[in-house]
Each structure stands twice: as C-alpha cells, then as structure tokens.
C-alpha positions in Angstrom: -4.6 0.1 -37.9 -3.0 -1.7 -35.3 -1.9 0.4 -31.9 2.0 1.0 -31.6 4.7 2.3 -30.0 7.8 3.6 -31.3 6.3 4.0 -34.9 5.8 0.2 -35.5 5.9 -2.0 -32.3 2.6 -3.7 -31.6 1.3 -6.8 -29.8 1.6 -10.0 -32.3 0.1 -12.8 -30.7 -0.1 -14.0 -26.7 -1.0 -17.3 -25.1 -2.9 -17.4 -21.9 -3.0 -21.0 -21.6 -1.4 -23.6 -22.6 -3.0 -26.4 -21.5 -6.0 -27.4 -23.2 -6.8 -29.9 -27.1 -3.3 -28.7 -28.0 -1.2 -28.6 -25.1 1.4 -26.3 -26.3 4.6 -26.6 -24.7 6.3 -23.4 -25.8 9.8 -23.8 -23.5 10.3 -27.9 -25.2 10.8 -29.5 -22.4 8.2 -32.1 -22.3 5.4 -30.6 -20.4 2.8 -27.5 -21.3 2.8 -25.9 -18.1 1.2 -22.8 -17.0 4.0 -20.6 -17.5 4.8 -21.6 -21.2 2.8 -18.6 -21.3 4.3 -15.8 -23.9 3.7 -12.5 -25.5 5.0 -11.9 -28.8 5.7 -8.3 -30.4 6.4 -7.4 -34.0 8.2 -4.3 -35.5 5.3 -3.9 -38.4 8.0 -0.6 -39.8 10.2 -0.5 -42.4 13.1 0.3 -40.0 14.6 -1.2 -37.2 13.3 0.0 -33.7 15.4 0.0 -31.0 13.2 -1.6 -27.9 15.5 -1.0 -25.3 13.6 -0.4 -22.0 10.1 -0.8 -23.3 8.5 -2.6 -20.4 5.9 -5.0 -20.0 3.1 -4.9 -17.3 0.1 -6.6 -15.4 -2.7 -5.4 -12.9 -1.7 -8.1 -10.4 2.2 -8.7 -10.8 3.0 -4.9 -12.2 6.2 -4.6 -14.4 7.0 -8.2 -15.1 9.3 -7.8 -17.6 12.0 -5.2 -19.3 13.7 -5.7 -22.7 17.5 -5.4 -22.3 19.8 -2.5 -23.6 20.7 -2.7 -26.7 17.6 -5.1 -28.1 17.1 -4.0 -31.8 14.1 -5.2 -33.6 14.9 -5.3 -37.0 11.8 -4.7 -39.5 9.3 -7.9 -39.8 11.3 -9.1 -37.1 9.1 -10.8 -33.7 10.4 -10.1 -29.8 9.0 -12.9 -27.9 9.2 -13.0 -23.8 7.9 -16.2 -22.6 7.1 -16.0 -18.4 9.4 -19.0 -17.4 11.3 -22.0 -19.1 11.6 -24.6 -16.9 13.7 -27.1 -16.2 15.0 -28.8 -18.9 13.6 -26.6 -21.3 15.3 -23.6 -23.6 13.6 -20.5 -25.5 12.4 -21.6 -29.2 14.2 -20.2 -32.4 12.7 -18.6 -35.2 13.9 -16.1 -38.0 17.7 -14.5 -38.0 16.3 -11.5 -36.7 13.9 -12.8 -34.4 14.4 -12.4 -30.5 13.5 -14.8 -27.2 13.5 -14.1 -23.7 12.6 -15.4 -20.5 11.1 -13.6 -17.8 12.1 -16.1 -15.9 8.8 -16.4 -13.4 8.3 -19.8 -11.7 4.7 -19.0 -11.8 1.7 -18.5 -14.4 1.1 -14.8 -15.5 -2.1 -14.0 -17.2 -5.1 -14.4 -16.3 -7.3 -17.4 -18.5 -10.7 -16.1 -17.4 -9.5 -12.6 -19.5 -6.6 -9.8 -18.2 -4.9 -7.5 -20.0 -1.6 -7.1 -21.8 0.4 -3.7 -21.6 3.4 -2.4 -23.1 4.7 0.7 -21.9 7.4 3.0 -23.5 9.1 5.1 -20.2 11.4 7.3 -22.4 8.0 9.0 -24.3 5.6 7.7 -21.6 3.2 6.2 -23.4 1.9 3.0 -23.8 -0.3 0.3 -25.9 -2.8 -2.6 -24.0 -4.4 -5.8 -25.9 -7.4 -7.3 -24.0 -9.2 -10.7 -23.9 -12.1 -12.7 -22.9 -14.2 -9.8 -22.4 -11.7 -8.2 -19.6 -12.6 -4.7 -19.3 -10.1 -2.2 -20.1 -7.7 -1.3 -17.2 -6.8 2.5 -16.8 -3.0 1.3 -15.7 -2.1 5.1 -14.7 -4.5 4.6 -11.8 -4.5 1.1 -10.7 -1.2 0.2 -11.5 1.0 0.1 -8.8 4.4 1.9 -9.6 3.0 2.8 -13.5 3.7 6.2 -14.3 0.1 8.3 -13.5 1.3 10.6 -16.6 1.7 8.0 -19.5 -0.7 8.5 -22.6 -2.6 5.4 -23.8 -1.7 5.0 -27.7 -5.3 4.3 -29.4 -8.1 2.7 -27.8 -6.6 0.0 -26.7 -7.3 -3.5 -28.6 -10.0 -6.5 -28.4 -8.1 -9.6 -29.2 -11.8 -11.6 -28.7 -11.8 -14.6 -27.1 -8.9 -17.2 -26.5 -9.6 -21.0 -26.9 -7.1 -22.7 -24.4 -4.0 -24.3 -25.8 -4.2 -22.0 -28.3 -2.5 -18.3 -28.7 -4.8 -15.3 -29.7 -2.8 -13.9 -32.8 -3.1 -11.6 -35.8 -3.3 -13.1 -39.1 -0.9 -12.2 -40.9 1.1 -10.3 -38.6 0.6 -6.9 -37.5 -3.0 -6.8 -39.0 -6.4 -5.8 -37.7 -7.5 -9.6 -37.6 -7.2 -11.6 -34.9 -8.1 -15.4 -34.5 -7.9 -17.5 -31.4 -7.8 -21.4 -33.0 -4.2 -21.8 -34.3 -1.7 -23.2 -33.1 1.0 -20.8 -30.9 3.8 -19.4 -33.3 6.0 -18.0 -30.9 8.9 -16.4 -32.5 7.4 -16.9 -36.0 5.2 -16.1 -39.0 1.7 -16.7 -38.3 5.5 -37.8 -34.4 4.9 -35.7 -36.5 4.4 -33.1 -38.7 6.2 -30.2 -38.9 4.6 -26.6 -39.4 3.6 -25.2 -42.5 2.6 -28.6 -44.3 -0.4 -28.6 -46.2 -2.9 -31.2 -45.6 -5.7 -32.6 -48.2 -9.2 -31.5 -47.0 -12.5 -31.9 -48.4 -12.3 -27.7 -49.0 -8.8 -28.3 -50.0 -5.6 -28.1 -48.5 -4.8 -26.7 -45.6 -1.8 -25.7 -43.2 -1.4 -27.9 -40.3 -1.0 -25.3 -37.6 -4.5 -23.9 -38.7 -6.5 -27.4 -38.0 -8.2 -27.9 -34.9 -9.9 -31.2 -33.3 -13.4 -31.5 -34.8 -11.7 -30.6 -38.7 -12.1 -33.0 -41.4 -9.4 -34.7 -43.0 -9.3 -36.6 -46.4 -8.1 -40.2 -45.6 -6.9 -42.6 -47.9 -9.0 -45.8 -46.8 -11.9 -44.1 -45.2 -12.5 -40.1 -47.0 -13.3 -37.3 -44.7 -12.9 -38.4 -41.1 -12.5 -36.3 -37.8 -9.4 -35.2 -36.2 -10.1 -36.0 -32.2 -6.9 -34.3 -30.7 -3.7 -32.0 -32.1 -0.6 -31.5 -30.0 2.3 -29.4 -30.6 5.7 -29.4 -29.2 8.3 -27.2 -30.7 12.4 -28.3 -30.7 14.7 -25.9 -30.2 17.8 -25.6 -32.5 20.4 -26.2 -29.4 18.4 -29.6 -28.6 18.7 -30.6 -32.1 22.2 -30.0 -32.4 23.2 -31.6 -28.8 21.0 -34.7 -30.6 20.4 -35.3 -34.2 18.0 -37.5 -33.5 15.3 -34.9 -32.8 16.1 -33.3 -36.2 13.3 -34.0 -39.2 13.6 -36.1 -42.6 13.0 -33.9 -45.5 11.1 -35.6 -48.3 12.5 -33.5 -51.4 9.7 -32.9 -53.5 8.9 -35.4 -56.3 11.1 -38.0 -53.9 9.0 -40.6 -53.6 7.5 -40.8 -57.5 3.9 -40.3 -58.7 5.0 -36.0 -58.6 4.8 -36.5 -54.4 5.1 -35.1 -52.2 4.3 -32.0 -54.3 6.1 -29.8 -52.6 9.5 -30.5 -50.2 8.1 -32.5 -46.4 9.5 -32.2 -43.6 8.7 -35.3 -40.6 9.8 -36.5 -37.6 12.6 -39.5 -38.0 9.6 -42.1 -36.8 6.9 -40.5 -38.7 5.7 -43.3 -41.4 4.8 -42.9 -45.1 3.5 -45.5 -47.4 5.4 -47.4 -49.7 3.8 -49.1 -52.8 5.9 -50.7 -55.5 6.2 -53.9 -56.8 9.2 -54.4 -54.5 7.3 -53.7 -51.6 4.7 -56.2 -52.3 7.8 -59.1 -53.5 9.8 -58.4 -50.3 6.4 -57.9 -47.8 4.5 -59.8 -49.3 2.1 -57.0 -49.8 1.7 -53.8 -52.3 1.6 -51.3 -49.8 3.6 -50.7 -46.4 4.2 -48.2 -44.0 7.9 -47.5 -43.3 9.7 -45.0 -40.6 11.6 -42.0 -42.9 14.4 -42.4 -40.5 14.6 -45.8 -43.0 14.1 -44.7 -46.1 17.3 -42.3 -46.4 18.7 -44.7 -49.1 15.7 -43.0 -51.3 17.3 -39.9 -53.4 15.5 -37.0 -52.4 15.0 -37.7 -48.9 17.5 -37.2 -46.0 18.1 -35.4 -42.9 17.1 -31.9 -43.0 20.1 -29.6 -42.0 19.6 -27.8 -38.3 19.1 -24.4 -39.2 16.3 -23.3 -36.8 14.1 -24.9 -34.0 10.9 -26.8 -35.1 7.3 -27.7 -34.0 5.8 -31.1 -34.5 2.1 -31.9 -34.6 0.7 -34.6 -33.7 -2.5 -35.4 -35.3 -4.7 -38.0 -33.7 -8.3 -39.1 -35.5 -10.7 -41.7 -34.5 -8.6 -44.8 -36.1 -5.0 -45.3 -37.4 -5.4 -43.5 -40.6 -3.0 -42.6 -44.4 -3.6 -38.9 -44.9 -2.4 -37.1 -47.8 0.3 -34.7 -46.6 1.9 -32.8 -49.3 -0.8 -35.0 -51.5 1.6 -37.9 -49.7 0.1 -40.6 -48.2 1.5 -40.6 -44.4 0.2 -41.9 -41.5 -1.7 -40.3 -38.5 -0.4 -40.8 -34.8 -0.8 -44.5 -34.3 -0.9 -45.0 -30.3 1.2 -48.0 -29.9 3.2 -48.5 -26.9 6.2 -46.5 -27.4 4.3 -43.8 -28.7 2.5 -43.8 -25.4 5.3 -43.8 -23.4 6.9 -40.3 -25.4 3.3 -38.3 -24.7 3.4 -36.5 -21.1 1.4 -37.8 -18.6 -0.8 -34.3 -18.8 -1.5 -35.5 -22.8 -1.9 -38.9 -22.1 -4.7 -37.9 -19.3 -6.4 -35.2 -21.7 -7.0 -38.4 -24.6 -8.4 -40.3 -21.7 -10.6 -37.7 -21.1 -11.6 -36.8 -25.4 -12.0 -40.9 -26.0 -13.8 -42.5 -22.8 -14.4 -45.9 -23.1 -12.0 -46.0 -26.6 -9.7 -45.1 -24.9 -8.8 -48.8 -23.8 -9.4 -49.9 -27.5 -6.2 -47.4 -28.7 -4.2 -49.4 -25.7 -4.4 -53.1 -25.7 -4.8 -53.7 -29.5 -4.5 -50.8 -31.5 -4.9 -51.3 -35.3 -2.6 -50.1 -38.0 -3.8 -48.4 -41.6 -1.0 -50.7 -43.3 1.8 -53.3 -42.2 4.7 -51.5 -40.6 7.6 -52.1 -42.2 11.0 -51.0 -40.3 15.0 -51.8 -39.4 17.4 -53.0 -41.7 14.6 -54.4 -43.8 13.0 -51.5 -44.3 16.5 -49.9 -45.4 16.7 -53.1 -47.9 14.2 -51.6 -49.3 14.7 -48.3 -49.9 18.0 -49.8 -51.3 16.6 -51.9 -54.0 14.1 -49.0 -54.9 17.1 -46.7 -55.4 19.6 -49.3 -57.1 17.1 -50.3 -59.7 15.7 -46.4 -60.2 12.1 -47.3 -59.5 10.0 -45.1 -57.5 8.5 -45.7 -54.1 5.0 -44.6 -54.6 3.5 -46.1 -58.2 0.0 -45.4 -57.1 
C-alpha cells in the first residue's frame, strides 16, 4: 500500500529530467528545459482532502514549495507543481478536478543522478518521501535545514527504481504499488502527431502511444515490424488552443473514413497525414493511394475539428524511413522530416536525431523519401469533397 498523508495523498509520478529520447516539454513552450521538472500527487480516497499547507521539500533547496489555502483535492483528482514555466510557456490541463502550479524556480530541482522527494504535512507533522536511482534514504528531521526535528516519517518511505531520462517515474495505474520509469510524463493526468491514448498496431498487438519507447516495434503497412528510432512529446495547453485554433487536433469519428476505421474515434494534429485510397483518389492523382493533411479532409463526415475542452500532448514518432502505421487500425503516416517539419522541432530535438542517426542523418535532410504521394491544398479539399458528395468512403482497402 502506497505511503500517504491525510488518509489518501501520495506521490503519483515525478520527472527528474526532461531531456533525453523524449524530450518532454511539460510548461509547452517549445523547449524541454531542466526545470520542466514536476511532481505530481493524487488523492487515492474516496473524499476530498483539503491540501492546504502540505509542503514540499529537498536536501539541497529545503521547502521549495507550499500548496495554497484553500487547495481541495477532490477524490481521483492529481495536484501537479511543476519547478518553473518559462517564458512563453503556461501550466498543462487535465481533468475538471485536477490542479497545476508553478513553483516558479528559474532553476532545475532534483537531482538526475537520484535525490529524494518529500512531502510534509505541518498541521500533524508528519510526512511521506519517494526515492530514485538508488539515492539513499534521507532522515529530513536531521539534515534538513528548517524541517521540523519532531515530524514522523509515514511508512518506510518508497523505491520509485530507476528513472530513464525524458521520461517520468510513475505508478501504473495511479496510486498503486507499481511503478515504471519508460512512459511518457502524464502530468496532470491518468497514467505532428498523435495525441495520447491512441492505440498503435504491434506485432503483440496494440498498444497506447504514451507507453512506446525508441527501440519498440511497430507494424508498418509497406514494410511489417520496423523500429521506432526517436518519440517526442510536447503537450498544448487549453489557453494556447483557444488563443489559436490552429494548435487544436482533427478528430477522425470512428468508422469516418470506411473499411470500419479508424476503429475507434482519432484524434491528430491538423498536418498529421492519413492515406486515402478510392477510386477517386487514383482518377484525380493518378494513383490509388495518397497521403492527405486532416486539416483537408474536413469535407469527410465524421472528421472535423475536435472541440477545446482540455490541453493535449502530441507524439511524434520517428522510425528508420517515412512509414504508414496503423493508428486506430488506420493507416497514418509517421513523422516525415521534410523541411518545415525541421524547422517546427527545437534546436535541442533537432541536435538529439543528429546524435541517434549519424551519418543518416543527412539522408532525412537533403532528400527525404515519402511512404505515398502527398496530396494537400484546395486539391486535397476537392477530394474529400467528391468522396462526401458521391457517399463513397475514403479508405476501400
């Protein structure tokens, strides 16, 4: 059983460091910086907890952060404090009853090479710790400076394991006794692009995209199992969204595109492409099977912009060659690393492929090749026209 404090609070999930194969960039403002780091409680009651004043702490800083008066954590609900947004950046969104704060630091907090993580309650002096990479347990009531030298430790105090950078050490699910340190960071929610929570074909079946990691195989449509080389992650928060609509997703409503697919309802970035194969396709293209941008396929009943209810996270998933995967059991493409696409990833990213690919590297640049013909602009609209006007389905597979 997890260690808590106030009859249900323990720590969820933290992230030492955010640079690393997926680069997560927890504040959205472009770059995963050291202190995108977060920690992340969860009321695991049946109640809501008031966590006024509960106060969180490190060896070398001290208390680095209090909750507010009058923070109530309603049941299931997460309290996420991330150590500094920075400029340009805002806190994420989750659930309704999910909170976000800044601790407003201009620095990096924990420790990568292992530290520990304490929560302390003042009003009943007690408190809980997590620990990581091997970090031996800290007595806070002695080395401390300013902790109370009365508080009682709640439990044994917790073995997260080891962290695998860019990647937040988290229970799965929530609140459990199991902890695993290679998905990707769900701050503020249950444990060009993708968005989180789509399922993904694999040769073990499908999968969630914020569980695969570089080195995971992929079903492809062109090639079968292949390698993803590189995930990265950048979440959207609800107030960007709104300020632009252009950062909001399509949704492909499930069944949308014909042949039963996507089999459930798929949410993607407005560039993201998915294939097209009709015979309409092949008389306007020239070819049975294209790849088209949803931002252009809106015409299409069952796909259109998803309404701005919350913040999102995008994936980008990179494999050794521009490839179809099934996503959804759709066929969509993988990150293709044309120039514009280039020019979107942070510099930090664009080094870190450098670094994965080598000598590829310069292949991905000058002539990078494409699964299928890209078909986009009022063409591609056209299209999705004509498929809608004469009730035939975009996918006849």
């Amino acid at each position: 059983m997890a260690d808590q404090l106030l009859g249900g609070i323990v720590i969820n999930e933290f992230l030492a460091d955010p640079n690393g194969a997926n680069n997560f960039d927890t504040d959205g403002n472009g770059t995963a910086a050291l202190n995108d780091e977060f920690v992340e409680l969860v009321n695991t009651s049946n109640v809501a907890i008031d966590i006024s004043g509960l106060e969180l702490w490190d060896k070398g800083t001290g208390n680095w952060f209090t909750f507010p008066a009058g923070t109530i954590l309603q049941p299931g609900a997460h309290a996420m404090v991330i150590v500094g947004v920075q400029a340009g950046g805002s806190l994420p969104t989750g659930g309704p009853d999910d909170l976000f704060f800044d601790a407003g630091r201009g620095s990096a907090l924990i420790n990568n090479g292992g530290d520990n993580i304490v929560v302390y309650d003042p009003t009943n002096d007690e408190f809980i710790q997590a620990i990581f990479n091997n970090d031996p347990l800290d007595d806070p009531t002695v080395t401390y400076n300013g902790f109370s030298s009365t508080a009682t430790r709640i439990g044994l105090g917790e073995d997260f394991g080891t962290d695998v950078d860019g990647f937040s050490i988290q229970r799965s699910p929530d609140g459990s006794d199991v902890f695993v340190n290679n998905f990707t960071p769900t701050p503020g929610t249950t444990n060009i692009c993708f968005t989180q929570g789509t399922l993904f074909e694999t040769p073990d079946g499908p999968r969630r995209i914020e569980h695969l990691r570089p080195g995971d195989l992929l079903m492809t449509k062109d090639n079968g199992p292949q390698e993803i080389r590189w995930i990265w992650a950048r979440h959207c928060p609800v107030e960007k969204m709104r300020a632009n609509p252009a950062l909001a997703p399509i949704r492909i409503a499930k069944g949308a595109l014909g042949s039963g697919l996507p089999r459930r309802d798929l949410t993607v970035s407005r560039h993201h492409r998915l294939m097209i194969c009709s015979k309409i396709t092949k008389r306007m293209y020239g070819k049975p099977e294209v790849l088209a941008p949803a931002k252009d396929l809106t015409a299409i009943k069952g796909i259109d912009v998803a309404p701005v209810t919350g913040g999102v996270t995008y994936y980008h998933i990179l494999m050794g060659t521009h490839e179809i995967l099934f996503a959804e059991g759709a066929p969509a493409e993988s990150l293709y690393l044309g120039t514009q696409t280039l020019h979107a990833i942070e510099p930090a990213a664009r080094a870190e492929l450098r670094l994965i690919f080598g000598s590829g590297w310069d292949g991905f640049i000058d002539s990078p090749a494409s699964a299928r013909p890209f078909a986009s602009g009022q063409k591609a609209r056209n299209m999705a026209a004509r498929h809608r006007k004469n009730n035939q389905p975009a996918l006849t597979l």
